[in-house]
C-alpha positions, 0 to 999 in steps of 0.5 A: 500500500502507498503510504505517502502519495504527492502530486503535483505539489506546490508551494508559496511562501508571503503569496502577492508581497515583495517577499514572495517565493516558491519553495516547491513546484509541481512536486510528484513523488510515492513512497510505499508502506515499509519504505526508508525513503531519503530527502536530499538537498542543499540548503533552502531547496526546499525539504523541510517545507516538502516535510511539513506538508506530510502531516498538514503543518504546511496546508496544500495550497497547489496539488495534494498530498495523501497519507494512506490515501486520505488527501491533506486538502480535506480538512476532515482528514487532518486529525488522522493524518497527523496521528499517522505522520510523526515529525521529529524535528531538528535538534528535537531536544530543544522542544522538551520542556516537561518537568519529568521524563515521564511527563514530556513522553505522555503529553502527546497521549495525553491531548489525546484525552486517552485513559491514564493507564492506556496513557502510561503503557504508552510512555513506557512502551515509547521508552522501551522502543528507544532503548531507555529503562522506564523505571530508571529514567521516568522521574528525571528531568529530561533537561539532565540527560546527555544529549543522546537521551535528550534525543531519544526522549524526544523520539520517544514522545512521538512514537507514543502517538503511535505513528505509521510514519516516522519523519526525521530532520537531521536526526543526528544533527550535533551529535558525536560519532559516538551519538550519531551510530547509536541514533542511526543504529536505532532508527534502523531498529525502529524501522523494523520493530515499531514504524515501518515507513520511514522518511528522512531529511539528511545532508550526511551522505553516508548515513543517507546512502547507508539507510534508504532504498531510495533517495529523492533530490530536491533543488530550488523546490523542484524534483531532479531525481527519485533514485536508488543511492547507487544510481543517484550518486553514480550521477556525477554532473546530478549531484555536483549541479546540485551542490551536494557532497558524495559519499565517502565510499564513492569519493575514494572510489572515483579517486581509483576510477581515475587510476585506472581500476574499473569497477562494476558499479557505484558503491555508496557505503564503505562495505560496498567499496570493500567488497568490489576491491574484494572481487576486483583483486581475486579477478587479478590474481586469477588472471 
């Protein structure tokens, strides 16, 4: 089933002023259920707004835009739509404010007018899912906790909405190495476990080519390619144009190309490079 649908999708920021702009035009792209899907762009292309139109934060002012088949430009729809589409912003940690962990988790649940209990399953459900122990931590202030369980709080705060899509803004975003593989090893995990459509925003290459199935490519509001990693950053005049970096594994990977080594085809993620250097050489040693 197609989770997200967007046709012909336009979008004008201050309509009529002087300070009037299109930040997306005749945008048209699908995701199925179950799919990790990329958004990238350099910046002002225009993928937070493309984002903010998932869960009706931006109301469809050109085309449409359907959440399980539901369209955003039926106002009886919102409601469901935004239960479905949970958005984890930039920096998320930024927006908790609750005295307790506890507190912050279950304020969504909570303007859902559900029952307390059902409220509470939820919260230590959420915690669960992003590996944090309920009893340990639901009485701390979130404001005292490492910037890694800022985030997963925050992330936990959504998920207790129970979300169908997860939506992700530069999820690691002033992390450490260290912060960014356990944030990105959960959203895997999450995929798998809890929500299994997700959509994220990234201008890390790696991460991005490592996790989604498809990566879709935002310049100056418009669509210039809906593509598999490989295929996408296997484009070099595409991605220069556009003026985003490539992954690591591709950059070296050139860098040889340009030394003679033929490869079979693009690698995006360090172990893809490994394995064709792998092969490349037993092919020699053969021959």
């Amino acid at each position: 089933m197609r989770a997200v649908e967007v046709e012909n999708l336009s979008f004008t920021y201050s309509k009529k002023t002087p300070y009037e702009k299109k930040a997306l035009i005749n945008v048209n792209f699908e995701i199925e259920e179950g799919e990790f899907f990329g958004i990238v762009g350099a910046t002002g292309s225009g993928k937070s707004t493309l984002v903010m139109h998932l869960n009706s934060l931006n109301k469809v002012q050109e085309g449409d835009v359907k959440i399980f088949g539901l369209s955003a430009k039926d106002k009886k729809n919102l409601k469901e739509i935004r239960q479905n589409v949970g958005m984890v912003f930039q920096y998320p940690e930024y927006q908790l404010f609750e005295e307790t962990v506890a507190r912050d988790v279950a304020f969504g649940p909570k303007n859902l007018k559900l029952p307390p209990a059902e409220i509470e399953a939820r919260v230590k459900e959420a915690l669960l899912d992003v590996n944090l122990d309920y009893e340990e931590i639901k009485d701390r202030s979130p404001f005292d906790l490492s910037g890694g369980q800022k985030r997963r709080v925050a992330i936990a705060g959504i998920l207790a909405m129970r979300p169908k899509i997860l939506v992700l803004d530069e999820p690691t975003a002033g992390l450490d190495p260290a912060g960014r593989r356990e944030i990105l090893a959960l959203i895997k995990d999450l995929q798998r476990t809890v929500c299994p459509t997700i959509i994220m925003i990234s201008h890390n290459m790696d991460e991005i080519a490592k996790l989604a199935g498809r990566i879709l490519l935002l310049s100056d509001g418009k669509v210039l390619a809906v593509k598999p990693p490989a295929q996408l950053f296997a484009d070099e005049k595409l991605i220069i144009d556009a003026g985003l970096d490539f992954p690591t594994a591709t950059v070296i990977q050139r860098a040889l190309s340009a030394r003679g080594v033929k490869f079979p085809s693009c690698a995006v993620t360090v172990a893809e490079l490994a394995q064709q250097i792998l092969k490349i050489r037993e092919s020699a040693n053969v021959s």
